[in-house]
N, C-alpha and C positions, 0 to 999 in steps of 0.2 A: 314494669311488670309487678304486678302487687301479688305478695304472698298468699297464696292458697285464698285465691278470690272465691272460688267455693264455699267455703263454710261459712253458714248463716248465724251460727247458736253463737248467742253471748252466755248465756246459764252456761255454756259447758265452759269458758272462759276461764284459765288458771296464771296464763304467763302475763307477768309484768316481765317489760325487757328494760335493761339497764343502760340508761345512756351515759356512759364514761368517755365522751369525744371531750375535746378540745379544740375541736377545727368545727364550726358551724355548716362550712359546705359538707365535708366529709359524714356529716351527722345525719344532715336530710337528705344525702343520698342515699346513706340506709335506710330511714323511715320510709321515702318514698316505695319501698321494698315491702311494707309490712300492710296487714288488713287493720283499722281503725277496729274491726267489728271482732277481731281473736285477739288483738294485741292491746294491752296496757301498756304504758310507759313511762317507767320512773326518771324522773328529776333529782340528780342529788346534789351534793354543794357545790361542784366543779363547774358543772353547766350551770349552773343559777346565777354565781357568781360573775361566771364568764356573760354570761347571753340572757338574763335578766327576766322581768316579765313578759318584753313582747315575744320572744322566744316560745314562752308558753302559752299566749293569748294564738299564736301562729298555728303549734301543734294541738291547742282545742281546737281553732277554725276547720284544721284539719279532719277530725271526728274523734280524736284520740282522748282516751281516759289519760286523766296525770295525776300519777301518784308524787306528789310533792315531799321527796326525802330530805329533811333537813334536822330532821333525829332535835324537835327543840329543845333545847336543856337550860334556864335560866330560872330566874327570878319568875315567882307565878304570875306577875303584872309586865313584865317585858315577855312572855310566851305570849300570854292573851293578846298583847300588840301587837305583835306578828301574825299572829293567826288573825285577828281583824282588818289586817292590812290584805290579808288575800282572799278577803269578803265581796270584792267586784269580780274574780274570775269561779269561772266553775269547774273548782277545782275537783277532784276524784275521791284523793286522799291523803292525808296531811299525817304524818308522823312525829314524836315530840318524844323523848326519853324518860323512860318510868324513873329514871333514878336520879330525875329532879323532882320528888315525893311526891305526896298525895295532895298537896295543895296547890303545886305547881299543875299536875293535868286536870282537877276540877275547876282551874282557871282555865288553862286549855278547852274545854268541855264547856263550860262558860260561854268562851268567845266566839262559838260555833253560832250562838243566836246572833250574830252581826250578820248572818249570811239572808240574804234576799231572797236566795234563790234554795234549793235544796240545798244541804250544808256537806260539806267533805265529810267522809270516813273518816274519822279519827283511831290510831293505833299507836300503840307503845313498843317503842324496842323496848328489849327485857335486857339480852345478855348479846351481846356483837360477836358475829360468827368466827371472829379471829381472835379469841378472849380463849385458853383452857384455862383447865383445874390451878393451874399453878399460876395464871397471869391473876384471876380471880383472890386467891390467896395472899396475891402482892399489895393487893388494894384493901387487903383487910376483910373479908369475905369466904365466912370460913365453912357456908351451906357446900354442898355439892353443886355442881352448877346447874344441875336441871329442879333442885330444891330451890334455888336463888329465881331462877326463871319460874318454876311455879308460886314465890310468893307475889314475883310481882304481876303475876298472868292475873291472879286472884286480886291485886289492889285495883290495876286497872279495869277488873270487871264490876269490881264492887262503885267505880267510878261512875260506869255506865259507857266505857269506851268500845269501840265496835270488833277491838282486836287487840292481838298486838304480834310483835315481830321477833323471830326465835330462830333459829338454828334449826334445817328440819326434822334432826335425828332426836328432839326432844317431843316433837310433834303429839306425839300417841300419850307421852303422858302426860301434856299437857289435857287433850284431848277426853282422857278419863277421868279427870275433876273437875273439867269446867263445861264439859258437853261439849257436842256438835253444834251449837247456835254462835257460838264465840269464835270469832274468825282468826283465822291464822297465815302469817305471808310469812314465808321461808327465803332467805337469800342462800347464797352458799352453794349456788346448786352446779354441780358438776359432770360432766361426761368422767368416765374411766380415765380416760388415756390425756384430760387434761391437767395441767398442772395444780395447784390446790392456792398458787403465790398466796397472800398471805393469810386464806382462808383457814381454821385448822378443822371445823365442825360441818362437813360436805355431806350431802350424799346426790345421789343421781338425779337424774329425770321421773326415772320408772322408780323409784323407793318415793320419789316425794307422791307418784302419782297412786304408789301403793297406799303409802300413811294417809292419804286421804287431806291433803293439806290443801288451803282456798286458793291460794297465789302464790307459784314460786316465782322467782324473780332471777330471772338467766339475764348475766352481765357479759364478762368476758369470756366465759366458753362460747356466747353468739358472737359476740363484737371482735374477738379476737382470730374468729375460726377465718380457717381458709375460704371454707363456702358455708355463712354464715345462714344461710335460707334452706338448705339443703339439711342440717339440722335444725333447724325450728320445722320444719314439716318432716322430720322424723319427730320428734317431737308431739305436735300437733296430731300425728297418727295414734298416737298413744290416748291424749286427752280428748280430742274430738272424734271417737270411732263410735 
């Protein structure tokens, strides 16, 4: 049974869903669950590692957008090689960490012309949703942390990158310096009554779908739920009505 086969709109499209399996069957018996045409589906290091590219060449054959989470963070000529190494699939969207500088994501940005085909999103994490005030200050970092994430919302726009990735609760002001055109994907996102484990900068369903954010990205409040469908189309009622 595929999830809410009815809905046609991808424009109204907001959830990426998080795949944190470890078990390959256990994974595509979920997917099997979901609409290609509502659902995104992020990739992050656990699955990549584990289950590799055909993995992902399997779940595009499928109709699935893949947001490829691998937060790159290196040397500007070792990112670009990686990002050209995933120049034969058609990938969705590629993610790389702002705070490998400004010369690291213009090589990023760069290596997007190896793509044949339309080239991935490219987006920056800013500040990881399980970083506070204090973990921030340990590292030497002495902005506020939605100061820290608007400096680098603004380096990577001044880059030309299509977005980048933030905690939803800073959303709006990101949103008032850099406009409405500069996309934004929120992880973090939580039901009430679930746990926050090591998340510490959460907000809901209905507040991400309030701030007006592009793509939030439900991990474990779907993956982990009793009836994991049952909320994505509470869910999906909110964003597609």
């Amino acid at each position: 049974m595929v999830l809410n086969k009815s809905f046609k709109s991808i424009k109204k499209t907001k959830i990426i869903i998080a795949l944190d399996f470890s078990n390959i069957n256990i994974a595509m018996s979920f997917i099997k669950k979901l609409n290609p045409n509502i659902h995104r589906l992020k990739i992050g290091k656990e699955m990549f590692f584990l289950f590799g590219l055909n993995f992902i060449k399997k779940l595009i054959k499928l109709g699935f957008k893949i947001f490829l989470d691998l937060k790159l963070h290196d040397i500007p000529n070792t990112v670009s090689k990686a990002i050209q190494s995933f120049s034969k699939l058609k990938i969705w969207m590629i993610s790389i960490h702002s705070l490998g500088g400004k010369e690291m994501m213009k090589s990023a940005k760069l290596a997007l012309n190896s793509f044949k085909h339309k080239p991935p999103l490219l987006f920056s994490v800013t500040i990881l949703s399980s970083l506070s005030q204090i973990d921030l200050t340990e590292l030497g970092m002495f902005f506020s942390i939605k100061k820290q994430i608007l400096l680098l919302s603004k380096l990577s726009k001044e880059i030309g990158l299509d977005g980048i990735i933030c905690p939803g609760i800073f959303s709006k002001y990101i949103r008032k310096h850099l406009g409405k055109n500069f996309k934004i994907v929120s992880p973090g996102i939580r039901f009430k009554k679930d746990l926050h484990h090591d998340q510490k900068n959460v907000i809901s369903p209905k507040e991400a779908i309030k701030f007006n954010i592009d793509y939030i990205v439900l991990g474990r409040s779907i993956t982990l739920s009793k009836n994991p469908i049952k909320s994505l189309n509470k869910i999906n009622s909110f964003i597609l009505k």
